[in-house]
N, C-alpha and C positions, 0 to 999 in steps of 0.2 A: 504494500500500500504506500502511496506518495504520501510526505509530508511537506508543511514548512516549520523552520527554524527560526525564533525570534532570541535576537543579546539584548538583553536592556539593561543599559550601564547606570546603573543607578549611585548615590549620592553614599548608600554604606555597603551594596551588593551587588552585584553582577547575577543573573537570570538567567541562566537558557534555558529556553521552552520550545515544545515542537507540538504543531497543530495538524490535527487532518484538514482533509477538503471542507469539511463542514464548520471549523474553526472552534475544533472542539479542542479541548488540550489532552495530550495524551502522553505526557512528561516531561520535566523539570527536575534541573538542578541549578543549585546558587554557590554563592561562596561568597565572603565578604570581606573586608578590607578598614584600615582604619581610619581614620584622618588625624591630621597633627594640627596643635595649635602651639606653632614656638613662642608667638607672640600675642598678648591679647589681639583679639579681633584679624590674627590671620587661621586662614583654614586652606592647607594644604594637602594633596594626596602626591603617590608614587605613584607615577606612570607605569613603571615597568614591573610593580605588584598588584595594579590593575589588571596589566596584562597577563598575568599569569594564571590570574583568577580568570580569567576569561577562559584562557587555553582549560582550568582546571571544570567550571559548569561544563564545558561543550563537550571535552570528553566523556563527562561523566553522562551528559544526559544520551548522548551517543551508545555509549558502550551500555551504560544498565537499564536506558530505556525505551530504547528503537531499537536495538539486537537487530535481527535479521529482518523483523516483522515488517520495519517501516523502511521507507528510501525517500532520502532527502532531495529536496527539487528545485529549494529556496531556501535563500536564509537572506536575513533582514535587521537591523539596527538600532535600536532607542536607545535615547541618554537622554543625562539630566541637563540641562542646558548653562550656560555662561562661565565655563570654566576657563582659561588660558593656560596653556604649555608652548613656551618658548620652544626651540629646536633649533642644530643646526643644518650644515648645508649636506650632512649624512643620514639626518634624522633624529639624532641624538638630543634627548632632553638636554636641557641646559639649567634648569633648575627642578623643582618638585609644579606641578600643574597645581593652582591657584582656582577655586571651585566657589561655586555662587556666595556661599558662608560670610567669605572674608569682605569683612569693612576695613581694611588701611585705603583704602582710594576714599574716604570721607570726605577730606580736604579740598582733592582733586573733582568731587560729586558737586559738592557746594559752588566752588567756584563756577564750574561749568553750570550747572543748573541754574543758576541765575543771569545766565546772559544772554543772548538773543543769540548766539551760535547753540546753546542750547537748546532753547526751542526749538529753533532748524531744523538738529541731527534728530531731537523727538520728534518732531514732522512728519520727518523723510523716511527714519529707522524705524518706530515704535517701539521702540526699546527707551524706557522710562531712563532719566540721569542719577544714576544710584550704585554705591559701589561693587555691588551685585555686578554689575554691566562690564564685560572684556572692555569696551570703548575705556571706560575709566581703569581699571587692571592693568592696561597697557600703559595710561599715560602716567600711572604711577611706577611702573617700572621706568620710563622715559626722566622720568625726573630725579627717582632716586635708585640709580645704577649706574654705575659707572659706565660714561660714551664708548667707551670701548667695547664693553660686556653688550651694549643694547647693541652696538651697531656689529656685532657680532651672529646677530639671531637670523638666520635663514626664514622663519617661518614662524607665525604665532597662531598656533591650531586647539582645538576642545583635545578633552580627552578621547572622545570616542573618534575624533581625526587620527589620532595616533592608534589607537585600536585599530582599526582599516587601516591605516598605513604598515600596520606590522604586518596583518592578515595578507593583505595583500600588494604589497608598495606604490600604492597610490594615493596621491593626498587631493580628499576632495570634502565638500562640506555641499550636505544638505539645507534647501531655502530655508527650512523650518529653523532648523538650527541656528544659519546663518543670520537670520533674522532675528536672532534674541541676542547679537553679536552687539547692536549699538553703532556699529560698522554697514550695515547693508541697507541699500535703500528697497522699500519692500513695494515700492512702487511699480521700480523701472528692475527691480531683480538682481540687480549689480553694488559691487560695493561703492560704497557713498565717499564720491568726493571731498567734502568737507570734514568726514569723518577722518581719512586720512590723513587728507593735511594738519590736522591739529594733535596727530600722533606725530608726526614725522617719518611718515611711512608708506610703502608704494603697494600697489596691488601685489605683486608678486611676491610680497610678506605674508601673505593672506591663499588660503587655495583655493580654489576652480569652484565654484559652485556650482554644484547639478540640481534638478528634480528629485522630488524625495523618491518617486518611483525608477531611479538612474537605477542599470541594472550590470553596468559596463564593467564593472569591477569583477576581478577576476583573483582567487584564493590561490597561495604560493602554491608548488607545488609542493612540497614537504607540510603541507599541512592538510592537504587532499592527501596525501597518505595516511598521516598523523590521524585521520579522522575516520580514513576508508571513504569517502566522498567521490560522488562521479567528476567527471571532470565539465558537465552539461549543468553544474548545479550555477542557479542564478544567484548573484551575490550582491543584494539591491540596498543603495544608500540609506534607505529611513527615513526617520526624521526625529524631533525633539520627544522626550517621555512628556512634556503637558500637550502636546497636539495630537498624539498619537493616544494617551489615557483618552480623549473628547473621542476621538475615532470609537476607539474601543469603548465606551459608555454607550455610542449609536447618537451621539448627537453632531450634526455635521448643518445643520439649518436650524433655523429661528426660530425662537419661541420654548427655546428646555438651556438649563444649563446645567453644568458638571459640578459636582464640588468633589476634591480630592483633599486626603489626610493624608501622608505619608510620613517620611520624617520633615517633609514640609507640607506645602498645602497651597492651595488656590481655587479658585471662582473661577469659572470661563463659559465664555457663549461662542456661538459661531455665528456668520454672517458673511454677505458678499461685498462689504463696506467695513472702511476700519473707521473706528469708535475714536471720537476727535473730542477730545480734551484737554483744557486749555491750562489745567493745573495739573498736568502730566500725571496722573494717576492709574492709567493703566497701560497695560502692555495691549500689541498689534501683532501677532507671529503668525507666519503663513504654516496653511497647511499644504494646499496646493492651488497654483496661483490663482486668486479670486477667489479664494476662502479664506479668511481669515479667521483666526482663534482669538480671543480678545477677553482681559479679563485683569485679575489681580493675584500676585502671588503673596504667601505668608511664609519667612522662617520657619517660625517657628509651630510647626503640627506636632508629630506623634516624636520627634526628639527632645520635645519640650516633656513630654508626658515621660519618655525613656528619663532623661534627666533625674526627674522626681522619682523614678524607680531606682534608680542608681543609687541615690544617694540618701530615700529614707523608705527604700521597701526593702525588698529580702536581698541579702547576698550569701557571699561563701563560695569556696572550691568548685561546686557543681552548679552555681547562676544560671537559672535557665529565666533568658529574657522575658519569653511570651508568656510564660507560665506565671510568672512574678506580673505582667502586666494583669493577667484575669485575674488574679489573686486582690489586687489593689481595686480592679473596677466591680468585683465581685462587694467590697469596703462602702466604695461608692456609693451603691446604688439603691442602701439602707440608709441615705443621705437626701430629705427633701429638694426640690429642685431652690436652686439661690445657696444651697450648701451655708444655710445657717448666720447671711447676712455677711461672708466670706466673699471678696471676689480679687480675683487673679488677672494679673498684667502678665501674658506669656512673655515678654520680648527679652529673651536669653541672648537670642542672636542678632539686636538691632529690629527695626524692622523694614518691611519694603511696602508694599498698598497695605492700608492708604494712607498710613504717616510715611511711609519712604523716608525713615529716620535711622538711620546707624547706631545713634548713640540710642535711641529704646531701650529702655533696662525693665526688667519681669522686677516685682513688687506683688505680696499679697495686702489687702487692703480691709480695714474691719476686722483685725483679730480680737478676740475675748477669753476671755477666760475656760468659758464654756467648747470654743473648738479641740477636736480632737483628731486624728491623724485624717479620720475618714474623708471629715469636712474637706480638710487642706485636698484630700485626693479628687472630690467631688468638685471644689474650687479650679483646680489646675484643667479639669475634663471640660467645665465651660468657660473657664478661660481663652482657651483655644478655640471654642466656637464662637466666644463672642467676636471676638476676631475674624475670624470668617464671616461671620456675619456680617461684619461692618465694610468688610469690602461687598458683599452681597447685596446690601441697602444701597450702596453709590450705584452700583453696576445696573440697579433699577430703574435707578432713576435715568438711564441710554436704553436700556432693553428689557424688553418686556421676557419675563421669566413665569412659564405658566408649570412646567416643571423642573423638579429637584432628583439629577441623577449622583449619587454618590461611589464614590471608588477609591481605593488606598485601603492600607491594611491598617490604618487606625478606623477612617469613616466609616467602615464598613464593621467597626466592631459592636453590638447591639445597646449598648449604654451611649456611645457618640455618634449611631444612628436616630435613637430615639430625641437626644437632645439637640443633634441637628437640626428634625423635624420640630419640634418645641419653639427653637429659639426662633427659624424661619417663618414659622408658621403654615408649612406648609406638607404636602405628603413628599415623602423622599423614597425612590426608588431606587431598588442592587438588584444588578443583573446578575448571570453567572459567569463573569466572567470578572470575579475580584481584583486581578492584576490586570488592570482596563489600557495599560502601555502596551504591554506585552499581544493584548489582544487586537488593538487597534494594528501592531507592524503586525500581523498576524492576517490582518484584514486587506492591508496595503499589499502586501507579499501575494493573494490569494486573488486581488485584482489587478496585479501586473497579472497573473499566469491567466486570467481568462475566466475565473471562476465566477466573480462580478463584474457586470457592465461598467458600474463606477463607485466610487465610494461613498457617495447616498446610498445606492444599492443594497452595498456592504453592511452599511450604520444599520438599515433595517431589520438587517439580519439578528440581532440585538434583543433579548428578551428580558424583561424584568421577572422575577424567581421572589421581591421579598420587598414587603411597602413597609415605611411605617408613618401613622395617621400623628398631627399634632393633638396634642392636649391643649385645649383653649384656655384652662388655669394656667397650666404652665409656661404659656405662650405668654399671657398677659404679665407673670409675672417677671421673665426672662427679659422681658421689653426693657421695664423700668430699671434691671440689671444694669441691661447694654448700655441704657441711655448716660448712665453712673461710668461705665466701660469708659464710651467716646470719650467723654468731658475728661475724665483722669486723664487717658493718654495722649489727649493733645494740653490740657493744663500743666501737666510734669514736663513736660517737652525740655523748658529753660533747665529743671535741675536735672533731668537724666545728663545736660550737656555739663553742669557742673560736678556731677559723680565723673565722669567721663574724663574732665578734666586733672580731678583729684588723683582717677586711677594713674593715670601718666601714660 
């Protein structure tokens, strides 16, 4: 029986999955990796234990679970988007790849963000001015590295560019991706003139951009063996994990939108028009040209929640993450909705829509005497959503949202489903297919080969398997939460920058 093969390079794990014709999944394996923080507010990964992880899912889902049964026909690509890895004129990293996490380009944000070349590059890019953004990652290497080291770098590629470039020695970037670069203009498909000039950098520092559906790429040979792979197998670009989860949810037209948990999170709609705001608050990333995904990202989702498990749930020699998480939300859920007059500022990580604030710092708010661990857990679980929410409410008020699709391996878990629908007020629907990245290239890969006409087509194919209905108490009362939510975290704004400051 044919399959395809989906990577999706994610932000703590790498993915392989393989799907039949029908886009059913018929086996996975992962592996996961660390991230470093040498310095406050930088977040770095290894490239080349990225890559190994990678070689280590594929094997494995190869060898223990397609055995002879299945024959691979496709394989396909997601990542997480706005990472930078230097390289040079061999390939070769030149330092650790630099991932959406890290705020040191703050300085570099600020400046740029407030000047009419900012506006521009948001115009033209859609990629919001925020240290998240390659655009700024670069120009903070440009300023603090030494001219020699900068003018040293052959190429400034993501990480899953260097993943395809090992696989197969070509270096090329998908719209999707390239599009949440800050660099490309998502208009005319090409990289953006003004973008470069203000790095001091030429197109040919930058690679080739194809079509997400680009299929030209061709796997070494030594890894068609490594893998037992025909040599007829299509090896097709991708595109970003939030364009590709919207795919996979079945939302590709107007009028539904996605909401994803993961170890981040985000809001998005789709649309044949990108969503023009004038206080740069959301993002524009192509899916494929004249579609666009549009929405707002958060730091901080189910890493904010790991966090809290880390450092006041269970540990020990044998940690087992997931299990320690249902344990804590298991705490939770004997916890009235408001968690007891408790409410939680997730921003561990800064944050991006809709304060697009680096210096954000998390704060529990209302403690008493009377709180006890549960509260703080049931605090932290709609903390996160209130945030989501609050990019949810702006997103409203451009598009009309008639349904709530949810995906990620936090949103999808039945306590930050139900409060999803609670805080929204609205019914939220999970499909079967949890890992909605994985299933969107999955969807992509299965309409290159002919299986669907186009990717509306695909999206339809898309069933819901599990609703859940809001509680109008808890609705009403979650409201007057949020409203406490906003007002904090845009009032704290000046002292988060003086905490910020103290930290050094």
């Amino acid at each position: 029986m044919e399959c395809v093969i989906t990577i999706d390079i994610g932000t703590t794990k790498v993915k392989a999955s393989a799907f039949d014709f029908s886009n059913n999944l018929i086996g996975a394996r992962q592996g996961s990796y660390p991230t470093f923080h040498p310095q406050p507010d930088y977040s770095e990964q290894d490239p080349e234990q990225i890559f190994l992880t990678v070689l280590y899912a594929l094997k494995g889902l190869i060898n223990d679970e397609l055995s002879k049964k299945y024959r691979p026909v496709a394989l396909v690509f997601s990542a997480s988007m706005h990472s930078v890895l230097p390289i040079d004129k061999h390939g070769v990293p030149l330092r650790n790849a630099v991932i959406w996490a890290d705020n040191r380009g703050r300085d570099e944000a600020t400046t740029l963000k407030n000047s009419e070349l900012g506006a521009k590059l948001y115009e033209q890019t859609g990629t919001p001015i925020h240290p998240m953004s390659p655009l700024v990652k670069i120009r903070w290497f440009g300023t603090n590295s030494p001219t020699a080291w900068f003018e040293k770098v052959f190429k400034f590629i993501s990480i899953k560019e260097y993943i395809v470039y090992q696989l197969t020695g070509q270096l090329v970037v998908d719209h999707s991706l390239a599009s949440s670069t800050g660099l490309f203009n998502i208009h005319h498909l090409s990289w953006e003139t003004s973008a470069l000039d203000y790095l001091g950098i030429k197109t040919q520092q930058l690679s080739e951009p194809v079509a997400i559906d680009f299929d030209e790429l061709k796997l070494k040979k030594e890894y068609l063996r490594l893998f037992r792979l025909p040599n007829t197998l299509k090896v097709i670009a991708g595109a970003s994990d939030g364009c590709l989860a919207t795919l996979g949810a079945g939302v590709v037209t107007e009028g539904d939108a996605t909401i994803t948990i993961g170890s981040s999170g985000a809001v998005r709609v789709a649309a044949k028009q990108v969503l023009v705001d004038e206080k740069q608050r959301f993002f524009n990333y192509i899916l494929t040209e004249g579609t666009y995904i549009s929405g707002g990202p958060t730091n901080n989702g189910g890493v904010v929640f790991e966090w809290f498990v880390q450092q006041f749930g269970a540990s020990g020699l044998h940690f087992d993450m997931d299990y320690a998480v249902q344990q804590l939300l298991m705490e939770a859920e004997r916890v009235p909705a408001g968690a007891g007059g408790l409410l939680f500022l997730p921003y561990l990580l800064g944050e991006r829509a809709p304060l697009w604030n680096a210096n954000a710092r998390g704060a529990y708010m209302g403690v008493n005497i009377t709180h006890e661990r549960r509260h703080f857990i049931r605090a932290t679980v709609e903390g996160i959503v209130y945030e989501v929410y609050s990019i949810g409410k702006l997103l409203q008020q451009y598009r009309s949202i008639e349904n709530l699709y949810i995906n990620g391996a936090y949103a999808t878990l039945p306590l930050f489903a139900q409060i999803l629908s609670d805080v929204f007020g609205k019914t939220v629907y999970i499909n079967d297919k949890h890992d909605s990245a994985s299933a969107g290239a999955a969807l992509l890969a299965l309409t290159k080969l002919g299986k669907y006409e186009n990717l509306v087509a695909a999206a339809q194919t898309i069933k819901s398997v599990e609703t859940y209905s809001a509680n109008d108490k808890n609705h009403h009362r979650y409201g007057q939460f949020s409203e406490i939510f906003d007002r904090l975290s845009h009032k704290l704004a000046d002292d988060f920058d003086a905490l910020v400051a103290l930290q050094g």
